[in-house]
N, C-alpha and C positions, 0 to 999 in steps of 0.2 A: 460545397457549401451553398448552401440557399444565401439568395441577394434580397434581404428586406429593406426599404427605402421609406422612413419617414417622412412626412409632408415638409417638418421642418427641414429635413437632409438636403430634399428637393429645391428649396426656396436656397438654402445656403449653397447649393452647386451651382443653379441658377445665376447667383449672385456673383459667386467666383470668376463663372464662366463669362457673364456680362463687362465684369470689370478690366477684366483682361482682354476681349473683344473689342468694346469699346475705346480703350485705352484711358480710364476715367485719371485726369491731371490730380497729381497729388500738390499738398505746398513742400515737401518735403521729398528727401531722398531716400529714404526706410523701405529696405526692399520687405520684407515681412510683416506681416499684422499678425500677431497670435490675438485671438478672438479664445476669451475663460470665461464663460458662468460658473458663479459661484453658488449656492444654494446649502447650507453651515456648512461647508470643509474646512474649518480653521485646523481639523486634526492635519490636513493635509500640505496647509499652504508652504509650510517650511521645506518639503522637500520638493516642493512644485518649483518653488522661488529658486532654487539650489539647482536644479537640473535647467534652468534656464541662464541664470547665471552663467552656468560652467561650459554654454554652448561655445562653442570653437569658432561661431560665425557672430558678428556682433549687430551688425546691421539688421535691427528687427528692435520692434516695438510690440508691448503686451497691453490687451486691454482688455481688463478685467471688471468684470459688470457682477457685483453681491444682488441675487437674485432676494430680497428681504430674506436674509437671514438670522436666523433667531439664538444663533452662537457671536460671537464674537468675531465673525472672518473679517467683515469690512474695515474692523479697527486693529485687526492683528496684518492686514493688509497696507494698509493706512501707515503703521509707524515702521514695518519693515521694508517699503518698498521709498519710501522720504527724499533719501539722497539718492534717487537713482532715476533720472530723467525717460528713461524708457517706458515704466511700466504708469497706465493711468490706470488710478482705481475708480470706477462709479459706481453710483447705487441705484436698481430699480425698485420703487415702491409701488408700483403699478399691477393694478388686478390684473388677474391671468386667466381666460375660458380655460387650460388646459392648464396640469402641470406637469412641466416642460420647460426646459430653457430656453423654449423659439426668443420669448422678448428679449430676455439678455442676451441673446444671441447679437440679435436684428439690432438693441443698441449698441453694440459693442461695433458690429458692421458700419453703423451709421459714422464713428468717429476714425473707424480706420482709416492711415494715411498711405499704407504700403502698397507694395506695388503687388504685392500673392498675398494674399490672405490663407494663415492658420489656423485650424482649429486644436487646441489644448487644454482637455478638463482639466479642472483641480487636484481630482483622484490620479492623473497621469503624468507620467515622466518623459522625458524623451532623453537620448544617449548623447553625448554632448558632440558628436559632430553629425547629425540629423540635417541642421540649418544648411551646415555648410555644405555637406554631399548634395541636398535638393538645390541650393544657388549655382552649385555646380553642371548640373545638369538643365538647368533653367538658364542659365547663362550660354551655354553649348547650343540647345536647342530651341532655339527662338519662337517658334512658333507652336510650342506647347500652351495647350492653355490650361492642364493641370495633371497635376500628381499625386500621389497617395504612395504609402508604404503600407509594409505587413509593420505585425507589433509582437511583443512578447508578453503573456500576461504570468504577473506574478502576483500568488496567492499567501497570504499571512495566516499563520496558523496560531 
């Protein structure tokens, strides 16, 4: 497979890598930031919310930045996620040179408290013990300062 690397890719590895190097003090014990731009996925958000939900590791926090979207996500976010102290929703209304989630991103970065930061679109799912298997290995090998998986893509027809 060819390795293409977007500017933004680069800034959020950077980041990763920084944070963990650094050792940047959280107020909180949240080992996980899942980082979501949203840009209208409201068709998605229910089974986003669902696969996070159902993760097996509980220790993480989602934060999710509606890039001005022009459906309904922010509000269909807003009243689904209410009772559930983990997940923040915000909204960027902020002009963009590019489009691209960099800004949502980089907000969403800004408010992270955990200790690894995730990345999770809207459009994707993850299998519910994902968290836990990377805590696991993260917890083993101390001196990792990041990880990735393969993924599976499914197509709807």
């Amino acid at each position: 497979k060819d390795l293409m690397i977007t500017m933004d890719e680069i800034f959020l590895l950077r980041f990763v890598i920084l944070k963990k190097i650094i050792k940047m003090k959280s107020n909180s014990d949240i080992f996980f930031s899942i980082v979501t731009p949203v840009k209208d996925g409201g068709k998605f958000i229910y089974r986003y919310l669902e696969s996070l939900r159902s993760q097996n590791f509980k220790n993480w926090e989602a934060i999710i930045v509606d890039d001005s979207s022009k459906d309904k996500s922010f509000e269909i976010l807003l009243s689904q996620t209410c009772n559930d102290n983990r997940f923040r929703i915000l909204k960027n209304d902020q002009k963009k040179f590019l489009n691209t989630p960099y800004l949502a991103r980089n907000i969403a970065l800004d408010h992270a408290q955990g200790k690894y930061i995730c990345f999770l679109d809207i459009d994707d799912i993850w299998l519910p013990n994902k968290l836990k298997r990377e805590y696991e290995i993260l917890s083993k090998q101390k001196k990792l300062n990041l990880i990735f998986s393969d993924y599976y893509r499914y197509l709807q027809k």
